[in-house]
N, C-alpha and C positions, 0 to 999 in steps of 0.2 A: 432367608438371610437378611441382614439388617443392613438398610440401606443409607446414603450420604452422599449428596452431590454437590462440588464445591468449583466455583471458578479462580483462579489464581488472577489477581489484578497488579498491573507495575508499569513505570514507564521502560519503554527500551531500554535494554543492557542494565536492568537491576538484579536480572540475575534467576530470572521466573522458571526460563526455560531449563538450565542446569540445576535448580534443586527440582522440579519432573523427575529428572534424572537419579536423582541419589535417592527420592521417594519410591520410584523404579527399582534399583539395585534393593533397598533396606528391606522392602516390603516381599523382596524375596519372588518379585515377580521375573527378574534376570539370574538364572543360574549364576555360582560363584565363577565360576570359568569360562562364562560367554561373553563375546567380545561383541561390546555395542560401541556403538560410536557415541562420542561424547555430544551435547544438546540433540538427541535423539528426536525431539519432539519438533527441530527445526528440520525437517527432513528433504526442505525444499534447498537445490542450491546456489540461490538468492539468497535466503532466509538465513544462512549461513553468512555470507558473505557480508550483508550490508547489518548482519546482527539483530534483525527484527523477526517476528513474527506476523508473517502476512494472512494466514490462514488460522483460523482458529481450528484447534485437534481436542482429542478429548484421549482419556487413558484410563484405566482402571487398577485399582491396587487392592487386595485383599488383607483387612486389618485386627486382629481378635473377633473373628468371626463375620466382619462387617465390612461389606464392601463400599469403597469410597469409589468416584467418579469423580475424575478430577477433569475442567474444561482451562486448556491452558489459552488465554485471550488475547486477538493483538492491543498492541500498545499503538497504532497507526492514527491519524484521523482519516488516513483517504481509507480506511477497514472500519469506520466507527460502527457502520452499518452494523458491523456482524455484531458487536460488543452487545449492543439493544439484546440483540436477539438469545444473544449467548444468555444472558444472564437471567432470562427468563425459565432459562433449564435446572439452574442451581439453587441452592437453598442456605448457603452461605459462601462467604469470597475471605480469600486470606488476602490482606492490603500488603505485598511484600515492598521495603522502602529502603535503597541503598544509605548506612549510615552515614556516608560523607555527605552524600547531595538530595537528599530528603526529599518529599512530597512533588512530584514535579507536575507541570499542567495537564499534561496527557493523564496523570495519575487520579488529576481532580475529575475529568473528566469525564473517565469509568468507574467512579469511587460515588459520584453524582449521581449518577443512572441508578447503582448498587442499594444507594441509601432511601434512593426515592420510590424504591419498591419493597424496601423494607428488610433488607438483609443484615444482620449484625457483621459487623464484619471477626476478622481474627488480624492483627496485625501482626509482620513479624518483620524485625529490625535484621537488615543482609549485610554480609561484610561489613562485622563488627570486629575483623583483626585490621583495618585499613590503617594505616598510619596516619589520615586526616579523617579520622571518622570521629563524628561529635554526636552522640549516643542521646543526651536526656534532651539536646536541644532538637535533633531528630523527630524525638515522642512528641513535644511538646508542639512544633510545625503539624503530626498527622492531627493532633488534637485539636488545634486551630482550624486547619482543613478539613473537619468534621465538621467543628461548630458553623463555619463561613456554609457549608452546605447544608444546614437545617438539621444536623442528627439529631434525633429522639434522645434521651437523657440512658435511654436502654444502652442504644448506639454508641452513645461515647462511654460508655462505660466497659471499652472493648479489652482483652486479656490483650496480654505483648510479650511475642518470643523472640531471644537476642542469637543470631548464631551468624553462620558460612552454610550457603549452600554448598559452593563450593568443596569442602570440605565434610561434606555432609552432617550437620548438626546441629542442634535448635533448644535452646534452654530459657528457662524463666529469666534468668540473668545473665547480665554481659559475663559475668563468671562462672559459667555452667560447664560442667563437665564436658568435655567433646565426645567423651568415650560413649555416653548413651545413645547417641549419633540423633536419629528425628522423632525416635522413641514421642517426648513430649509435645510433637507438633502432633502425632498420629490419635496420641491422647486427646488432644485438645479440640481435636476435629469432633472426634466421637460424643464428647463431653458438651460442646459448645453447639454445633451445628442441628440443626435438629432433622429428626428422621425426614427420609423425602417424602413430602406430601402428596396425595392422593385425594382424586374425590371419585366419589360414589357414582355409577352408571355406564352405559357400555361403552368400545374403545374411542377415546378422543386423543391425538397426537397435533404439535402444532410443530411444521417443518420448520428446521432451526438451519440448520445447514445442505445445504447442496453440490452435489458431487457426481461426475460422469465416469465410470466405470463399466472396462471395453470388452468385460464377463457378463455385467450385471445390467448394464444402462444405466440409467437415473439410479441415482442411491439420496435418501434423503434424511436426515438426522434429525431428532430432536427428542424432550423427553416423554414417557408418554403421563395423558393426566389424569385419564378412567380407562379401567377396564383393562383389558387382555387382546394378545392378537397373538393368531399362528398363521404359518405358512397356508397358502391356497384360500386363507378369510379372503370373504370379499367387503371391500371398501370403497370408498366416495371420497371424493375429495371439493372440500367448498372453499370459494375465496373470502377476501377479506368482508366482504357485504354480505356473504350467505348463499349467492351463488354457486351450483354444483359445476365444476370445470372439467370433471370425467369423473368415472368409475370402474374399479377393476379389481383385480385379487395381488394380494400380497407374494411374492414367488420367493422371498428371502427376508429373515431376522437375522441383523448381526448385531451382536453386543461387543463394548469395548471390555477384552480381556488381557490386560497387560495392554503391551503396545499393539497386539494382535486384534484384527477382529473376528470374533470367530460363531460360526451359525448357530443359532439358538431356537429351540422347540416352542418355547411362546415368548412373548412380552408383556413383563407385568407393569402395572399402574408404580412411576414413581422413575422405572430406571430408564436411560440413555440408550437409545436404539435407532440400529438405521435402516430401514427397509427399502426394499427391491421389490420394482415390478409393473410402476406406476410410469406413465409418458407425458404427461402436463403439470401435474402438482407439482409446486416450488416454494419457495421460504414462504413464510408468512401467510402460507395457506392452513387448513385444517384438515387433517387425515380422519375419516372418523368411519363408525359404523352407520351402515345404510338410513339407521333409523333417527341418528342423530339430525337436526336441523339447524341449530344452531352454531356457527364459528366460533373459537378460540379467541380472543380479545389481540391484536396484534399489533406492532410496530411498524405501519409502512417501511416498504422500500423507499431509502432517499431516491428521489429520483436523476439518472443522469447528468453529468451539468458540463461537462468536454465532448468534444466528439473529436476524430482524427479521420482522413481517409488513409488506406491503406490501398497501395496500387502495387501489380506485376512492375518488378525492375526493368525498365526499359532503358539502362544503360550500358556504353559500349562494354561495360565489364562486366555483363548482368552472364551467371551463371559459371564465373570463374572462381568463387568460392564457398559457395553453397550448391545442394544437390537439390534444394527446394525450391522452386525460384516461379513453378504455374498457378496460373488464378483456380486452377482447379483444388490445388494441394491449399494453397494461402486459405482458401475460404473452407474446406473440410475441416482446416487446423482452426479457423475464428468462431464455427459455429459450434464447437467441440469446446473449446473454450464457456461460451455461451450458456451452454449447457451446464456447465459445472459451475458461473457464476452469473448469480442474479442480478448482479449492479449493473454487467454489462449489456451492451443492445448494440445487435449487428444487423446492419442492412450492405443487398446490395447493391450498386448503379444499375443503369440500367446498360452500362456498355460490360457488364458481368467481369470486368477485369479491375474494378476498383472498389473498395466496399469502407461502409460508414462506420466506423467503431466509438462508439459512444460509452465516456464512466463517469466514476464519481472523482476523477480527477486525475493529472498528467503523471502523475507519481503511479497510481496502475495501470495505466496506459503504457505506458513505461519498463513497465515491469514487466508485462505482456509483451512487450515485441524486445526485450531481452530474451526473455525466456525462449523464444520464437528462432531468432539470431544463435541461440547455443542448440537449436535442436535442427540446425540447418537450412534454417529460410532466409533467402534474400527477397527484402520486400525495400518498397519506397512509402516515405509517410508525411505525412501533412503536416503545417502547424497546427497542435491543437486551436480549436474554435469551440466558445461555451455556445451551449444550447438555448436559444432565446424561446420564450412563447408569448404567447399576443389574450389580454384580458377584453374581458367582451367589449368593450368601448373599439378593440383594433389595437392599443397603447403597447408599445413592444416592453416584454421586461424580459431582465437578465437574472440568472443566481447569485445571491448573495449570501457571503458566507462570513461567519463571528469566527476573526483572527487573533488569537493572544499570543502575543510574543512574551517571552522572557531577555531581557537584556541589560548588559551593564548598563550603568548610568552615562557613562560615558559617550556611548555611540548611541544613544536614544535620541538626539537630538536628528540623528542621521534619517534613521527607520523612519520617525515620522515623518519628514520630510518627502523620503521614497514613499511613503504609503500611502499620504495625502495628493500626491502627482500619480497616485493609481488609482486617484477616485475614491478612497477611504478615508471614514468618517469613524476619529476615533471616540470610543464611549468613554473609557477608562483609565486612568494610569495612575498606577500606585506602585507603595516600593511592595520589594518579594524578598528582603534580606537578604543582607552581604551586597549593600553598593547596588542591589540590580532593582530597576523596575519593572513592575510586568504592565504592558500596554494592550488593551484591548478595543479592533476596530470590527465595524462592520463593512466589508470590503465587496468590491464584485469579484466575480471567480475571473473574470475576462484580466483584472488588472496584478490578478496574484500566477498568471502563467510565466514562468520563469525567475519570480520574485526568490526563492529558495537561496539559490547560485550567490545571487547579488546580496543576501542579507549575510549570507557566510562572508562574502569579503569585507561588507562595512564592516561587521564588529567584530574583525579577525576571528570567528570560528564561535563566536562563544554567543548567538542567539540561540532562542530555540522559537519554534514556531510552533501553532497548532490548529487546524483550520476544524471548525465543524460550518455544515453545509445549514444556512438559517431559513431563507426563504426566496420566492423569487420578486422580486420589486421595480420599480420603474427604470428602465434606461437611465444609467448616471452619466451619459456624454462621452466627447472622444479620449479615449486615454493614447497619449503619445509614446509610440515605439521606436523601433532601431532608425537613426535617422541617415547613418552609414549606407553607402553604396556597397556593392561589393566587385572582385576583382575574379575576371572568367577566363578558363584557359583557352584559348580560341586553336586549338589541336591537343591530338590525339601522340600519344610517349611517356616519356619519364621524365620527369622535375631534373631537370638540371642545376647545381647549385651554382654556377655564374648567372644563369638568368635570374633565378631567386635574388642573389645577390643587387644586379641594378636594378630589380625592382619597388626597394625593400623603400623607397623612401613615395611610394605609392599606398601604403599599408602596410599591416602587418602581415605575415604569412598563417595559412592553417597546416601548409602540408608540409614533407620535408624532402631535401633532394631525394633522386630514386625510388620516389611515389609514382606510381601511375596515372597519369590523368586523362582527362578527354574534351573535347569539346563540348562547353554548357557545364562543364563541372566548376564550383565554387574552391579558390585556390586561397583567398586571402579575405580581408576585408577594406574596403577603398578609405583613402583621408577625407572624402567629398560625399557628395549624396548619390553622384551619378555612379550609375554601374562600368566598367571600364574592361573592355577583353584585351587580355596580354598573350606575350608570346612566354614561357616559362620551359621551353625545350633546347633556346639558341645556347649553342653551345660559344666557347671563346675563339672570335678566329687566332689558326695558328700564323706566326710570325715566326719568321728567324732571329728579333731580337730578345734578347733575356736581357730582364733586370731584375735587381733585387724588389722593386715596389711593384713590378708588373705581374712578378709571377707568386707576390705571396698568396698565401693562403685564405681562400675566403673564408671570410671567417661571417655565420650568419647568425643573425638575431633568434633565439630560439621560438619557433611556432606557438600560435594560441593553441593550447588541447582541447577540442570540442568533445565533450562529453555526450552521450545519447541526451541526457534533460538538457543540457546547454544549448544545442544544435538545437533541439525540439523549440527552446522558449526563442533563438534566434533570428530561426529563419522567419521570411516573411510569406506574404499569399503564392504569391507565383516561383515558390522554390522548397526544394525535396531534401528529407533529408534520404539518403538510401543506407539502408542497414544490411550488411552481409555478418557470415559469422567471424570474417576477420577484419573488417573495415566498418569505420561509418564516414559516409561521404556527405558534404554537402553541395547540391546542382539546382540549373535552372529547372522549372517543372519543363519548357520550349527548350530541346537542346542547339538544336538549330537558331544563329543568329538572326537569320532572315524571317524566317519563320516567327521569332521572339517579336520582332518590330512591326511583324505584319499584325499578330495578335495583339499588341498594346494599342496600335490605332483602329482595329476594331472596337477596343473596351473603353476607347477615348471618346469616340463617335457613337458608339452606344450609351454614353454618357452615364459610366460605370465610375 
């Protein structure tokens, strides 16, 4: 059977992951009366939720006899890692581009990577029934965005199809029949992309993706580039320099069939497969036969540049809404993690109840101990801290990462300002059409923890950000944080809302009456720099007098909302955030007062 593998490229919410879906249904790999869920390929539910795609999946559709592999790819920077890797599978990419809002950065991004490895693209113009959708200025933006990235004369010479995914349908023209439904994209694949390549000699496979499964163990994905493999082959696995990292036999081939994966008798040179069996090989390594010596040419892993610790909840509420809450369960569930993602790296203390979770940024960090919190763990976490390393001279350097924003013209003035007070040094700033400029700095990872939150309120909602990880470089100095104190509940009850009430001109409040609180837990934030314990339980003494101004109704200022990333970019060294699956709190790490003041004059006198 004739083969074709293709990655689908777009920035979030253009629409990538629901036309999977209708090329799913059309292609006739979803019976007419089986009920799928709609963005089928977002199967995670995050992924769902926040509208992205955080893991890249792959799918298969059968088309006049030719089977297509389709690799659906995140649109993330903290996922850029996988994008490299992905696109080394495929052998053409369809550029899908929302008609209203055209080309975006993330778009250039993996359109960058796609072009500089030589892939023609297929472009296709999405939600072109939009009431604000602008169609040739659209074309004319990707054409730009080709040329700004070096395409070949081949490359910009790419076909354009106008339709709705949505709606399932893809035509030569904004006025194309809808009734042929994707018919012409299915054409245009076949016509356009060229057969998967293959080279000559025995099996060589370069792990693309990584995955832990509680059947199979280690599963690992990618496409293969010579030869054949069956079950019970034995194979080697070398790393990036050539080095053999283990040796073993294959115990499972699965191929993507439909959405299904399903086991298969060999593996030919060209298609997308994920084998079982192997216990150390991971991304970026070379699966090959015994006789090969040579690695696969590969994309390092970026390497780690946040780390968090992760500790057992030791507060008084620890175990009242989650059923996970031991160092034993926290660390089976991080290293299982681990396993199934390569960017991350887990150590643990040596007091075995606390452990170091290290990524490529607080956004999956994030994502991780949500995911964690819905599957019933209550843990306590650190503020993230980037990962320094020392050049042979001893010189400390940090990570540095190439930040472009997109933003009106209006609030631009704002961003640079914020971004220059976080130690960023910007290279670039040009307009990007319609009023907006796009700003591009080279920032340290240390000065963009929590920067997300605060760029959404400057320019009421309408920046966009997009980080890729550049290099690591010298120490840029101190960047100045929260310079607020904060406000501690000095006992153990329920928020009261008359004490809330007279406290209210001490700071703002987090929590709201008839919260639970405890002592060392964070309730507000202070007008001053120093930290301040209140009482928030005093209830109003009763009296025998009423009056109309005595007994109205308190009436309270509504709570700050700390969000999981807000809290995270927040809090500072010596305080927690605790996540349960129905709360996230913010505490002192010392909950104890005495205890707190004995440990700062140790860290005074140690001259910390």
């Amino acid at each position: 059977m004739d083969l074709r593998n293709i990655a689908i490229i777009a920035h979030v919410d253009h629409g990538k992951t629901t036309l999977v879906d209708k090329l799913l249904q059309q292609s006739g790999t979803f019976r007419e009366n089986q009920r799928v869920e709609e963005r089928a390929m977002d199967s995670n539910d995050l992924e769902k939720e926040r509208g992205i795609t955080i893991l890249a999946k792959a799918t298969s559709v059968v088309w006049k006899d030719t089977r297509i592999n389709v690799v659906d790819t995140p649109g993330h920077a903290d996922f850029g890692g996988e994008v490299e890797r992905i696109l080394s599978m495929v052998d053409g990419v369809i550029v899908l581009v929302d008609a209203a809002e055209g080309p975006m950065p993330q778009t250039k991004f993996v359109v960058g990577k796609a072009l500089k490895i030589g892939l023609r693209p297929i472009v296709a113009v999405n939600k072109v029934d939009r009431p604000d959708a602008r169609i040739n200025e659209v074309v004319n933006e990707v054409f730009d965005l080709f040329a700004a990235l070096d395409a070949t004369d081949e490359q910009l010479d790419f076909p354009i199809l106008y339709g709705s995914g949505r709606n399932g349908w893809m035509g030569l023209t904004p006025e194309a029949d809808p009734e042929q439904g994707l018919e012409p994209l299915f054409d245009l694949v076949l016509k356009h992309v060229p057969q998967a390549k293959t080279e000559p000699g025995p099996f060589r496979m370069l792990g693309t993706l990584l995955e832990a499964n509680p059947f199979l163990g280690r599963i690992i994905t990618g496409r293969i580039a010579s030869g054949t493999v069956k079950p019970n082959q034995a194979i080697k696995v070398l790393d990036r320099t050539g080095k053999v990292v283990e040796t073993g036999r294959v115990s499972k081939i699965l191929a993507f069939r439909g959405l299904e994966r399903a086991p298969i008798d060999v593996g030919e040179a060209g298609d997308i497969v994920s084998i079982a069996g192997l216990v150390k090989g991971t991304v970026a390594d070379t699966f090959c036969d015994p006789a090969v010596a040579e690695p696969i040419q590969a994309q390092p892993i970026d390497p780690p540049t946040v780390t968090m610790s992760f500790l057992v909840n030791d507060s008084p509420l620890a175990g009242t809404e989650g059923d996970k809450v031991t160092s034993r369960m926290i660390r089976d569930r991080l290293f299982k993690e681990a396993e199934g993602n390569v960017t991350l790296k887990i150590e643990e203390a040596s007091d075995k109840d606390s452990f170091y979770v290290s990524g490529r940024g607080e956004l999956q960090l994030a994502i991780l101990i949500e995911t964690m919190r819905r599957e019933g763990f209550e843990v306590a976490v650190s503020r993230p801290r980037v990962v320094f390393e020392k050049d042979e001279a001893g010189e400390l350097l940090e990570p540095v990462e190439e930040v472009v924003i997109d933003v009106d013209e209006e609030h631009s003035g704002v961003v640079v300002q914020k971004m220059s007070e976080r130690k960023a040094e910007m290279i670039e700033m040009r307009p990007s059409g319609g009023d907006r400029l796009r700003l591009v700095f080279h920032a340290p990872t240390r000065g963009l923890i929590g920067y997300q939150g605060e760029l959404m309120t400057d320019t009421r909602g309408t920046a966009i950000m997009n980080r890729l990880f550049k290099a690591y470089e010298s120490y840029k100095g101190e960047i100045p944080g929260r310079r607020n104190g904060v406000l501690i509940s000095n006992d153990k009850g329920e928020a009261v809302a008359y004490a809330m009430w007279n406290l209210e001109d001490r700071g703002p409040m987090m929590i709201e009456p008839g919260w639970k609180v405890y002592q060392g837990m964070i309730i507000g934030e202070h007008n001053r720099e120093n930290d301040l314990e209140v009482n928030v339980l005093k209830g109003k003494k009763l009296t025998n007098i009423r009056t109309t101004s005595k007994d109205e109704a308190v009436r309270l200022t509504p709570p700050i909302r700390m969000t999981l990333e807000k809290s995270l970019a927040w809090i500072q060294d010596d305080e927690l955030v605790e996540v349960t699956p129905k709360s996230i709190r913010l505490r002192k790490t010392v909950l104890d007062p005495n205890d707190r003041k004995r440990a700062e004059r140790s860290k005074e006198g140690a001259g910390v």
